[in-house]
Z-matrix of the N, CA and C atoms (Angstrom, degrees):
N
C 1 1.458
C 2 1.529 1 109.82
N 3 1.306 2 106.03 1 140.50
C 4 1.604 3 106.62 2 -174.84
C 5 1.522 4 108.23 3 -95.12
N 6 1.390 5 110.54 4 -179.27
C 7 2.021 6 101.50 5 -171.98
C 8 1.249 7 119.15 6 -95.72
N 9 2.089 8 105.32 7 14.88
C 10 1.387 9 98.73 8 160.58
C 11 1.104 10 106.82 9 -109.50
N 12 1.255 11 137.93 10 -5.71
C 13 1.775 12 138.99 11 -169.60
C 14 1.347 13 89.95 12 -96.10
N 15 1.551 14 146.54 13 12.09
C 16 1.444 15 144.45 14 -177.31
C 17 1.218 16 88.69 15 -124.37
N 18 1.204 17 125.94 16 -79.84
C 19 1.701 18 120.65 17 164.67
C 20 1.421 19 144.32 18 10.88
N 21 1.759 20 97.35 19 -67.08
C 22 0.867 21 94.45 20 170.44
C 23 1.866 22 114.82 21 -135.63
N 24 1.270 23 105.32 22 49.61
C 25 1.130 24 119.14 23 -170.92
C 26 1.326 25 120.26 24 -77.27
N 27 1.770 26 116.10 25 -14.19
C 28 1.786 27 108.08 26 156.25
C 29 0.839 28 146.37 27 -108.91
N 30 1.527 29 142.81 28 133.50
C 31 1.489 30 131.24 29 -158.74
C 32 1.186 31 120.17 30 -27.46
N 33 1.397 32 126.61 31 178.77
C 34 1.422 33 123.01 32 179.62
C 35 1.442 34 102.32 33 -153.65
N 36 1.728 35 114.72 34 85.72
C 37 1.322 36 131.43 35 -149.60
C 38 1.447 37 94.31 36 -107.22
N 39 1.294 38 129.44 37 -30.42
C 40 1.908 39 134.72 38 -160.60
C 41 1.393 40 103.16 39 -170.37
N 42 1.511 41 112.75 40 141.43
C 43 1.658 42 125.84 41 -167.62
C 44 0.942 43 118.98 42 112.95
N 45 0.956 44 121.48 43 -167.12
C 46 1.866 45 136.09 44 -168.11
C 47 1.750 46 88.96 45 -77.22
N 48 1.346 47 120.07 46 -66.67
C 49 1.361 48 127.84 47 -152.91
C 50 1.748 49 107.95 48 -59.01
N 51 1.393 50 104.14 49 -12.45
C 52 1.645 51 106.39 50 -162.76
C 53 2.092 52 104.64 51 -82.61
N 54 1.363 53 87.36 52 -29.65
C 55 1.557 54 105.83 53 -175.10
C 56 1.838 55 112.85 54 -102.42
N 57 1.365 56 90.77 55 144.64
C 58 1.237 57 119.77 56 176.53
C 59 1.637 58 131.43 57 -129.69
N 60 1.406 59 119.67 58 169.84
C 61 1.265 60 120.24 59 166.20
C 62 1.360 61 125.93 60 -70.11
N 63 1.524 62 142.72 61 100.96
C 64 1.640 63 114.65 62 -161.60
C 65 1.459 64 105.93 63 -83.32
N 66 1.210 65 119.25 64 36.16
C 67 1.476 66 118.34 65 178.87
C 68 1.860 67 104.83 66 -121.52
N 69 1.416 68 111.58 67 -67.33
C 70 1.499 69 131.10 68 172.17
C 71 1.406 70 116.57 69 -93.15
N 72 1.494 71 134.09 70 17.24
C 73 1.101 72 139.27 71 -163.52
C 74 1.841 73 121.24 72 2.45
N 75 1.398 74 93.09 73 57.89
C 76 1.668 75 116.79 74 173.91
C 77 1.094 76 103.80 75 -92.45
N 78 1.768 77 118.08 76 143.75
C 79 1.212 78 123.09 77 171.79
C 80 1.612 79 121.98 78 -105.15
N 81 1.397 80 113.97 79 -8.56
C 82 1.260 81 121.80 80 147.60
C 83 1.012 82 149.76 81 -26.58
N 84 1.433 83 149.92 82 160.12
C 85 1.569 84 140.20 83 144.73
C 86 1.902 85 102.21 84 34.39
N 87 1.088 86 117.36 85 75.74
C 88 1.112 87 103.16 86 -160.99
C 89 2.137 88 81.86 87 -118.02
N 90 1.448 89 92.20 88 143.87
C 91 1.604 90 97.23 89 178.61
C 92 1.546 91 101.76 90 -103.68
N 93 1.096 92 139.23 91 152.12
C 94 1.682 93 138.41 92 -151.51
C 95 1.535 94 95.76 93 -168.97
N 96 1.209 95 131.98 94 17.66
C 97 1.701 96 126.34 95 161.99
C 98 0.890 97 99.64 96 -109.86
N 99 1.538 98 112.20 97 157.69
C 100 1.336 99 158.40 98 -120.98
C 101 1.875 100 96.12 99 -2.48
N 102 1.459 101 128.78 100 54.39
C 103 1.384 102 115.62 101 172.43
C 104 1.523 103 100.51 102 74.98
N 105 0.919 104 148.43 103 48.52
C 106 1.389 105 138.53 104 167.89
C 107 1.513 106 113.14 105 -86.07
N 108 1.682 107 106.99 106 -43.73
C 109 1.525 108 115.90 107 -141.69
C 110 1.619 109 111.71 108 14.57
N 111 1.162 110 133.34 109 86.96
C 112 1.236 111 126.33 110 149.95
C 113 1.583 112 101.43 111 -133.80
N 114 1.796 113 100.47 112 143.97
C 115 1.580 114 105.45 113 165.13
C 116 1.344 115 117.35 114 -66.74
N 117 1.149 116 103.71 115 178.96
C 118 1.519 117 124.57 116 -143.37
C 119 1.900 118 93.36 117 -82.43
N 120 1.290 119 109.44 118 -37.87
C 121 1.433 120 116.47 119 -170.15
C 122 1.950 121 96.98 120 -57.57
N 123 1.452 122 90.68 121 -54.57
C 124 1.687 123 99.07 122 -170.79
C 125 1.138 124 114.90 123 -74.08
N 126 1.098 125 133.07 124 -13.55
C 127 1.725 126 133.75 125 -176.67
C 128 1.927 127 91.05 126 -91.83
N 129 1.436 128 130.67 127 -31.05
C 130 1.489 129 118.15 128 -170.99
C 131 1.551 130 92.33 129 -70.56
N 132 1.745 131 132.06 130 -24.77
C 133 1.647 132 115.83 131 -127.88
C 134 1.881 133 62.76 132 -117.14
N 135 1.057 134 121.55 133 -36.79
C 136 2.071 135 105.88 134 -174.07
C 137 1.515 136 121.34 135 -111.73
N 138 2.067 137 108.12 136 10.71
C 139 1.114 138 90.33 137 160.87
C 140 1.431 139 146.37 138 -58.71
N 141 1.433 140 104.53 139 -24.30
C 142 1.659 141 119.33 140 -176.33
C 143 1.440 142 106.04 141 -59.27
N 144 1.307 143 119.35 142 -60.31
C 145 1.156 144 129.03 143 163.03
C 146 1.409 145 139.77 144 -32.30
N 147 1.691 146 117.14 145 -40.28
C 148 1.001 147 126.50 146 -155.68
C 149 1.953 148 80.85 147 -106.85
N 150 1.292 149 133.92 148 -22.28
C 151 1.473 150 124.95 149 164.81
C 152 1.481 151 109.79 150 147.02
N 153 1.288 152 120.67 151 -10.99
C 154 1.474 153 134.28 152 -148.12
C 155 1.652 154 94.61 153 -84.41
N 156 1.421 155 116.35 154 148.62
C 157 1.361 156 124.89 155 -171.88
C 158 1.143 157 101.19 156 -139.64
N 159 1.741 158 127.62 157 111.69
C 160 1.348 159 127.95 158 160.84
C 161 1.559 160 130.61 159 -65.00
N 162 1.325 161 113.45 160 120.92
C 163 1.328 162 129.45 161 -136.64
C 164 1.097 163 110.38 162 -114.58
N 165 1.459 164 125.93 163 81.30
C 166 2.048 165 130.08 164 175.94
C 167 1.115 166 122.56 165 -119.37
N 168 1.765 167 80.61 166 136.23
C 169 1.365 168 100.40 167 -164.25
C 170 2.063 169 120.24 168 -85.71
N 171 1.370 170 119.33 169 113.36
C 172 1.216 171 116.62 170 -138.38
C 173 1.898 172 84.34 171 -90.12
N 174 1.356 173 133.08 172 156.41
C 175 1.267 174 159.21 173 -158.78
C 176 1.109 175 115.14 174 -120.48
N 177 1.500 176 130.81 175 72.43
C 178 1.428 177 130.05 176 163.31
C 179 1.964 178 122.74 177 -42.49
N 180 1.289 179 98.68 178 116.74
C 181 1.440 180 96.11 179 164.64
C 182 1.444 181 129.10 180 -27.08
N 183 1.146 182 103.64 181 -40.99
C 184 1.895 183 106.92 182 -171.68
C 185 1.538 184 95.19 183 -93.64
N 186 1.375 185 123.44 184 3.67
C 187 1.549 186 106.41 185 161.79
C 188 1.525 187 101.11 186 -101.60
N 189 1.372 188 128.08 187 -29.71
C 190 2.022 189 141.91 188 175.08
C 191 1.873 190 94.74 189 -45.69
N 192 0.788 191 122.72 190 -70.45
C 193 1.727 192 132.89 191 163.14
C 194 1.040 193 108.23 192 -5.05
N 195 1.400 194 137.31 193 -59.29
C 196 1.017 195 117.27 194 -145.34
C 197 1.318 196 127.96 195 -89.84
């Protein structure tokens, strides 16, 4: 047996290793709410797209004061 047929010789049913990106098939930084699975790279470059709105919250002076 070679040291990739030992490697990776058991299913990969639950864990990090079971999941992927369905866009870049990265197993990294992987985002997994509301069903997304996409990494972090691909969810910044198709959030706009996919509906997502970056959301800041702006800081009035007379609240900085206090």
């Amino acid at each position: 047996m070679t040291h990739d047929a030992v490697w990776f010789s058991r299913p990969r049913k639950y864990g990090k290793g079971s999941r992927q990106c369905r866009l870049c098939a990265h197993q990294a930084g992987l985002i997994r709410k509301y069903g997304l699975d996409l990494c972090r790279q691909c969810f910044r470059e198709k959030s706009s797209a996919i509906g997502f709105v970056k959301v800041r919250r702006v800081v009035q002076r007379s609240e900085f004061r206090r």
